[in-house]
Each structure stands twice: as structure tokens, then as C-alpha cells.
C-alpha positions in Angstrom: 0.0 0.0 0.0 1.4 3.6 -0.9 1.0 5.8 1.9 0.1 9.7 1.3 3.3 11.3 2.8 5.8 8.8 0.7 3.8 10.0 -2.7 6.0 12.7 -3.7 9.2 10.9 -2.8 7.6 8.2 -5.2 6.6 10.8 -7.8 9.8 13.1 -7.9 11.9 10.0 -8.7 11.7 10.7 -12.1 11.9 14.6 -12.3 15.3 15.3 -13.9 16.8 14.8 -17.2 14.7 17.3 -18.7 11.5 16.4 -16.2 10.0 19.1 -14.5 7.3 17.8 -13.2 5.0 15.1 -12.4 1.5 14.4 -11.5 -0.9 12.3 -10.6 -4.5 13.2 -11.1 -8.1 11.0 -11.1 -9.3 10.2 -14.3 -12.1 13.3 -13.4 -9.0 15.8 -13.7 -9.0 15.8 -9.3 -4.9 16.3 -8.6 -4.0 13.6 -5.9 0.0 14.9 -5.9 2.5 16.8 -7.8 6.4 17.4 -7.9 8.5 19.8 -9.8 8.7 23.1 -10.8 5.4 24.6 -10.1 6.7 28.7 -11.6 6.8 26.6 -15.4 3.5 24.8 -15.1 0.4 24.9 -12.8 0.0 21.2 -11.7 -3.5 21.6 -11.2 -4.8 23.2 -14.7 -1.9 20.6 -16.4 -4.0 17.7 -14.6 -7.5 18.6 -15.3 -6.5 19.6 -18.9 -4.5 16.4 -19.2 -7.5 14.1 -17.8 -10.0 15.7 -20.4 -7.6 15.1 -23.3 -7.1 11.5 -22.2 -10.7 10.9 -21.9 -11.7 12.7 -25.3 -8.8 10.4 -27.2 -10.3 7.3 -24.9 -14.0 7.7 -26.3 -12.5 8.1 -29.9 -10.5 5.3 -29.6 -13.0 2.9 -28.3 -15.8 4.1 -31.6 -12.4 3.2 -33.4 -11.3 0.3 -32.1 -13.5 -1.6 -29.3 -11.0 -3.6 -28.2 -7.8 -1.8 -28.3 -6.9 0.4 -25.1 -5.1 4.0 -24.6 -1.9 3.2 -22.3 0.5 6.3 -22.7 -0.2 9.4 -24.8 2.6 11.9 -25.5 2.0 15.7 -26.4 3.9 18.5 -27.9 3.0 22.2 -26.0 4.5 25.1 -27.0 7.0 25.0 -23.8 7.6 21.4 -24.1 6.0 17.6 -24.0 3.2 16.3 -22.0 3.2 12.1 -21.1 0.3 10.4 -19.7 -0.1 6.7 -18.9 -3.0 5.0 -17.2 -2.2 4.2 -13.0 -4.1 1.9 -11.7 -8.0 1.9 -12.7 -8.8 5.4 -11.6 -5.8 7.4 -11.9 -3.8 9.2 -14.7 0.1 10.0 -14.1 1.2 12.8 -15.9 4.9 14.3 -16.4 6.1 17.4 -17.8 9.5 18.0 -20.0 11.0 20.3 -21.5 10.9 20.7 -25.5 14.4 18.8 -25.8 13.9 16.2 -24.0 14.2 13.2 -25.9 10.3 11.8 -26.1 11.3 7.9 -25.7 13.0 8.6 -21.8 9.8 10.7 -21.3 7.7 8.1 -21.8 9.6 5.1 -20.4 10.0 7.1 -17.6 6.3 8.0 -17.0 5.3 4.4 -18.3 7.7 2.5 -15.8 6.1 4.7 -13.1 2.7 3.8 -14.1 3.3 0.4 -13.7 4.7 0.7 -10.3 1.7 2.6 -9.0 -0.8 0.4 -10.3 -0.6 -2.2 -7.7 -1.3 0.1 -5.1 -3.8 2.8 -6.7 -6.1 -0.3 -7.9 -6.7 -0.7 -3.9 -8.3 3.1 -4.1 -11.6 3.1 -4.8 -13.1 6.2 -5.7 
């Protein structure tokens, strides 16, 4: 089980390397924790604009494809790139670059981090 006070310890392991932030938000856009620099990006409009995105491209892809699933989305912003993977059933973990960081670290990083999490945010139901 992940306790509350150990999340941004858990979450700031992979800021760096051109990661300024991370964050995890509920799939309704609610931010749970954050890390980083908060002067670049405001964690809580990043989350609740990421968690919309993530469900409009989940709806799309579903009329597309039934049975194929959104894991890990990667967007270009005008400051930098924007990685989202799917933790646990309820969550979204989201992490924040800047616009040279190399887009394959950004999303092993976020993805590997996901996959962590999951074990312990399926536990949280919301």
C-alpha cells in the first residue's frame, strides 16, 4: 500500500533529465500529488486539462477500435511535451519535459512509473 506522505518521494523519482514535473490526477481531472517546478507549469490546470484530453482520445478510440486500449499518450506544448499513462484503474500519471527532451526517456519514464503505481492505486476506490 502507498502511503500519502511517501507519494511525492515516489513521484519526484523521475523529475530530472529534462522532467520538471510530475503528477498524478483522477481520471475526473482531481490532482491527488505533484512534484516539480510549479513557476513553469500549474499542476492543477496541467492535470484537469490532461485528464480531459485523455478521456476525449479514450472515447475516440473505443468508436475506433473496441477492443484496443489508450496506455501512454505523448503531447507537444508550445514550452515542451506532455506524457500520460493510465495508474491503476482510476488514476492518470502525468509528467512534464522540457521541449528537448528526448520523447522515448519521457515516456519510459512515465510508463515505468505507471506500472509501479498500479498495484497500489487499484486498492483506491473512488
Amino acid at each position: 500500500m502507498l502511503r500519502a506522505k511517501v507519494l511525492p518521494e515516489v513521484l519526484g523519482q523521475i523529475v530530472g533529465d529534462s522532467v520538471t514535473a510530475c503528477m498524478l490526477v483522477t481520471l475526473e481531472g482531481a490532482l491527488v500529488g505533484s512534484v516539480g517546478d510549479g513557476d513553469t507549469v500549474d499542476h492543477k490546470v496541467v492535470g484537469a486539462i490532461a485528464s480531459h484530453t485523455w478521456g476525449e482520445y479514450l472515447h475516440a478510440g473505443k468508436e475506433a477500435n473496441p477492443t484496443g486500449d489508450l496506455r501512454t499518450m505523448l503531447v507537444e506544448l508550445e514550452r515542451g511535451r506532455l506524457a500520460m499513462t493510465v495508474a491503476g484503474k482510476n488514476f492518470l500519471l502525468c509528467a512534464y519535459s522540457d521541449a528537448d527532451a528526448p520523447a522515448g526517456l519521457l515516456k519510459a519514464k512515465v510508463e515505468t512509473l505507471g506500472a509501479y503505481l498500479t498495484a497500489s492505486l487499484d486498492q483506491i476506490e473512488l
